[in-house]
N, C-alpha and C positions, 0 to 999 in steps of 0.2 A: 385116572384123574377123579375117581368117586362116582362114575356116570353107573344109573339105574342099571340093573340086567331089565332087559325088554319079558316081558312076560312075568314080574318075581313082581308081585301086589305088593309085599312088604317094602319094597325097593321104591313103589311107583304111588302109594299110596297117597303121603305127605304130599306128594308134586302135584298130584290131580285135585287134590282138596283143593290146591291153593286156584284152580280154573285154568283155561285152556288159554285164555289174555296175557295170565303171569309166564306160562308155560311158553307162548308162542314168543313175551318178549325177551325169555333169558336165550332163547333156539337165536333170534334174530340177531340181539345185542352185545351176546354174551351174560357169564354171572359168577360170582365166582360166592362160596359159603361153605358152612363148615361140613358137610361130607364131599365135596369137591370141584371142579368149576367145568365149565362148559365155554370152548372157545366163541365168539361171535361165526352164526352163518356154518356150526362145525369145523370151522377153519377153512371152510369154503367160498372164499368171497363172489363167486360166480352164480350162485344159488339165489334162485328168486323169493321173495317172499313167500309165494302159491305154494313153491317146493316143501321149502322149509315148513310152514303150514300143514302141509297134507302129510309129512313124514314125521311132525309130533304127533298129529292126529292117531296114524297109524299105530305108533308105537303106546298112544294109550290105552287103544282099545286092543291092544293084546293084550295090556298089563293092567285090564280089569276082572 
């Protein structure tokens, strides 16, 4: 679906510019744009916000 590879800075760049608020709300919300979309929650509706939270987190600071 166009999702970043975790660790490729080229990949991850554009997303971290935009800040960890825009980041956390398309993880939360969902988002859909032109390299690819992103379900709401992962497609996981059981997922807390904290989770969701701590696992964009994660995956930024590999892919800086």
């Amino acid at each position: 679906m166009g999702a970043p590879v975790m660790g490729n800075l080229e990949d991850w760049a554009p997303r971290i510019e935009k800040g960890k608020d825009t980041l956390y709300q398309h993880a939360l919300e969902g988002y859909a744009g032109e390299t690819g979309a992103m379900p709401p929650r992962g497609a996981n509706p059981k997922l807390d916000d904290d989770t969701i939270k701590a696992t964009v987190d994660y995956m930024v600071a590999q892919s800086q």
